[in-house]
C-alpha positions as a printed Julia matrix, in Angstrom:
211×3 Matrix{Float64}:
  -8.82   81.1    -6.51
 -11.44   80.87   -3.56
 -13.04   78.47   -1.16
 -11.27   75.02   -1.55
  -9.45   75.77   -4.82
  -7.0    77.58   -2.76
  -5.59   75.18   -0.78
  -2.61   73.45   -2.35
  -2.32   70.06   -2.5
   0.56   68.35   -0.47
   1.69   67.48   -3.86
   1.4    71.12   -5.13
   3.08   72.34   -1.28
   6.33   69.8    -1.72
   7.43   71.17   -5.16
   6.78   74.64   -3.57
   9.57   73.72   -0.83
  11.88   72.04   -3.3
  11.43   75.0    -5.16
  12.97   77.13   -2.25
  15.86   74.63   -1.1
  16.83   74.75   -4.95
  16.98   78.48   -5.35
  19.46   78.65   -2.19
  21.36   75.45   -3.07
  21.42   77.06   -6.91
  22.61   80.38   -5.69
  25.56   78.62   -3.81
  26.49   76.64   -6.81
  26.58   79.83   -8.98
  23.57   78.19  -11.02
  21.32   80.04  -13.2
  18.15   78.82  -11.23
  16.0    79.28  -14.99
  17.48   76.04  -16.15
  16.54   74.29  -13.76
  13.48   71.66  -14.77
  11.39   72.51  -11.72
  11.68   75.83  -11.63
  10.61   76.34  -15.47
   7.62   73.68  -14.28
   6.63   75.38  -11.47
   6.84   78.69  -12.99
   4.62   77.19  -16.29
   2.06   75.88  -13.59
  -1.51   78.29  -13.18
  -1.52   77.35   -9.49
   1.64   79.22   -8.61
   1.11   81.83  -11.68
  -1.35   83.39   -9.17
  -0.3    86.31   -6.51
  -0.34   85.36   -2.91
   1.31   86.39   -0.01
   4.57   83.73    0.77
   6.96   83.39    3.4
  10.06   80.76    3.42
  11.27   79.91    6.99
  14.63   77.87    7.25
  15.38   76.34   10.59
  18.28   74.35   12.01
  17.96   70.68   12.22
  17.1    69.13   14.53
  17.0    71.89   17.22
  13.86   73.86   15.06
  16.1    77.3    15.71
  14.85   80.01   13.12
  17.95   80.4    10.9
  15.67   83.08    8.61
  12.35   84.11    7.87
  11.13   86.77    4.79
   8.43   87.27    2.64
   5.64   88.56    1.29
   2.14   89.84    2.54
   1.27   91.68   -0.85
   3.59   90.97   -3.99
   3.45   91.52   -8.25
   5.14   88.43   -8.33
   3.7    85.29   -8.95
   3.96   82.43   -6.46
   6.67   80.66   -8.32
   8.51   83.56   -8.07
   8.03   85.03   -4.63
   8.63   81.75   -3.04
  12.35   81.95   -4.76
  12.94   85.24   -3.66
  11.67   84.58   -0.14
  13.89   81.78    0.1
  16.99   83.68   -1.11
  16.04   86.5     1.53
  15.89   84.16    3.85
  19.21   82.31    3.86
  21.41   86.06    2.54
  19.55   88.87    4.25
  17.87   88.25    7.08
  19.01   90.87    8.97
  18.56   89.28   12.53
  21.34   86.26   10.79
  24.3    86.0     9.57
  24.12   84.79    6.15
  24.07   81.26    5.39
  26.69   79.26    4.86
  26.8    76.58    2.08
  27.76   74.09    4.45
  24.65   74.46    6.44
  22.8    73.08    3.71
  22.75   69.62    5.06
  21.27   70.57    8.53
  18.33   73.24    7.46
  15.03   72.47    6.62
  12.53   74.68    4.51
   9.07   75.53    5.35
   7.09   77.07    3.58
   3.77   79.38    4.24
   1.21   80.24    1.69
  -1.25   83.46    2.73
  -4.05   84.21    2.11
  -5.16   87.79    2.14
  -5.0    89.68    5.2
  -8.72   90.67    7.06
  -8.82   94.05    9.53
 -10.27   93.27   12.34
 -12.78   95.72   14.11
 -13.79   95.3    17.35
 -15.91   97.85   19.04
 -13.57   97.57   22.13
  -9.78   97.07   21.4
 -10.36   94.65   24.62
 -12.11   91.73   22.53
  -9.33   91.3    19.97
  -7.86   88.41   21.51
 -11.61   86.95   21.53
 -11.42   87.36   17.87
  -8.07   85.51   17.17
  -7.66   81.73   17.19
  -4.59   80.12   17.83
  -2.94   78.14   15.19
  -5.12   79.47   12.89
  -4.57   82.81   12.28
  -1.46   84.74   11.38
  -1.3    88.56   12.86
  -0.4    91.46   10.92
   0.33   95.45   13.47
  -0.06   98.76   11.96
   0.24  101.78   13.95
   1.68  104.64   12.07
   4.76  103.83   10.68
   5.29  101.06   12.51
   4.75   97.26   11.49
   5.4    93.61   12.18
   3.48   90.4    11.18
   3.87   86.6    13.06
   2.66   83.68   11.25
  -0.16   81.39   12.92
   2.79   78.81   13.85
   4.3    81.13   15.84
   2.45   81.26   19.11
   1.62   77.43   18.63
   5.69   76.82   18.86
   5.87   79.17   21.94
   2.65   77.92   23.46
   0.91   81.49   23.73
  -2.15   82.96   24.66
  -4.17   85.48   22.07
  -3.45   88.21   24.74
   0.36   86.75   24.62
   0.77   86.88   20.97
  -0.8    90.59   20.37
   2.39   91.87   22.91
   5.01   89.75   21.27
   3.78   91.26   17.69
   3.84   94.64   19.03
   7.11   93.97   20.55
   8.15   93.11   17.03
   7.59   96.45   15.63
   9.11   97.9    18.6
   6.08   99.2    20.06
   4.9    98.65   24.13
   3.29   95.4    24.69
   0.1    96.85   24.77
  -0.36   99.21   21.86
  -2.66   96.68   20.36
  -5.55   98.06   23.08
  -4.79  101.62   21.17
  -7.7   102.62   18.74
  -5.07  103.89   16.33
  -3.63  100.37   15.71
  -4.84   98.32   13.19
  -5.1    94.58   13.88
  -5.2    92.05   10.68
  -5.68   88.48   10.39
  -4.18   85.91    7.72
  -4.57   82.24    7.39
  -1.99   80.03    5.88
  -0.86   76.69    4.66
   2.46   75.43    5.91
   4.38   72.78    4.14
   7.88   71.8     5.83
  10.67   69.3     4.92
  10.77   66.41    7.83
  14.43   66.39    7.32
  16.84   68.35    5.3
  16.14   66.98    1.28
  13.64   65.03    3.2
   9.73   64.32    3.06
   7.88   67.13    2.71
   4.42   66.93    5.36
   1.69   69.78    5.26
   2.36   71.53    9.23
  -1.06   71.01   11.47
  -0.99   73.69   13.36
  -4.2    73.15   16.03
């Protein structure tokens, strides 16, 4: 898919979030998630037979608090199938979380981000990165030897950062000195993404504007 055939449709993002609130709430039940009507839909669909990057946030309701976040930049998988396993990752093995409980199921809500492929970004002075970067837009992805972390574009739109801001927190998140990014050797990439998010736990599902 390119251009405008790949965006989802709010229709298309809202049976991508079900899809990820089922796999958990299967999981819990001890539910073979494959007979499950939406998943064998979704999974029969050409939309979300295609490979993109996919990350499933849960966060507490109503307080927003990240309760887990994990996914993918470059998968095999097809959507339908790394949006399940992102969402199972999420609630079991986030590492920075306990894992979830099933009686939290009634107070989460599911987001989640489709990617697009990531863009390295070369400046000719490590100094006019953050002139390059749009807030709310773009997600960040740090390489520096064997070192990496990646932030989504809603990140520094929830914490209200600048460009300069959000380069030090995602270098902070690979455990790296706030400003490694103005090293030559570390590699800077961009991502846009689409964000669909429950309102409510089991509740409407809205596409996130994030600017």
């Amino acid at each position: 898919m390119s251009g405008d055939d790949a965006r989802y449709s709010l229709e298309e993002g809202a049976k991508l979030v079900a899809l990820a609130r089922q796999a958990v709430e299967y999981s819990f039940a001890g539910m073979d998630l494959r007979s499950s009507d939406l998943y064998r839909e979704a999974c029969s669909y050409d939309r979300f037979k295609v490979r993109r990057g996919v990350f499933t946030s849960i966060y507490l309701y109503p307080s927003h608090e990240l309760r887990g976040c994990i996914g993918y930049v470059d998968t095999p998988m097809p959507l339908c199938e790394a949006v399940v396993k992102s969402a199972l990752s999420s609630a079991f093995s986030d590492p920075r979380f306990e894992p979830m409980s099933r009686d939290e199921l009634d107070s989460v809500v599911f987001e989640v981000s489709v990617l697009t492929p990531p863009r390295l970004l070369s400046p000719r002075n490590p100094l006019e990165l953050p002139s390059m970067i749009r807030i709310g837009r773009d997600g960040l992805i740090l390489e520096y030897g064997p070192y990496s972390a990646l932030l989504l574009p809603q990140v520094p739109v929830e914490f209200g950062w600048s460009a300069e801001e959000y380069l030090s927190h995602l270098a902070m998140k690979a455990g790296l000195t706030p400003d490694i990014w103005l090293d030559r050797k570390a590699r800077i990439y961009v991502f846009q993404a689409q964000v669909f998010e429950e309102v409510e736990p089991r509740g409407k599902v809205v596409e996130k504007v994030l600017v």
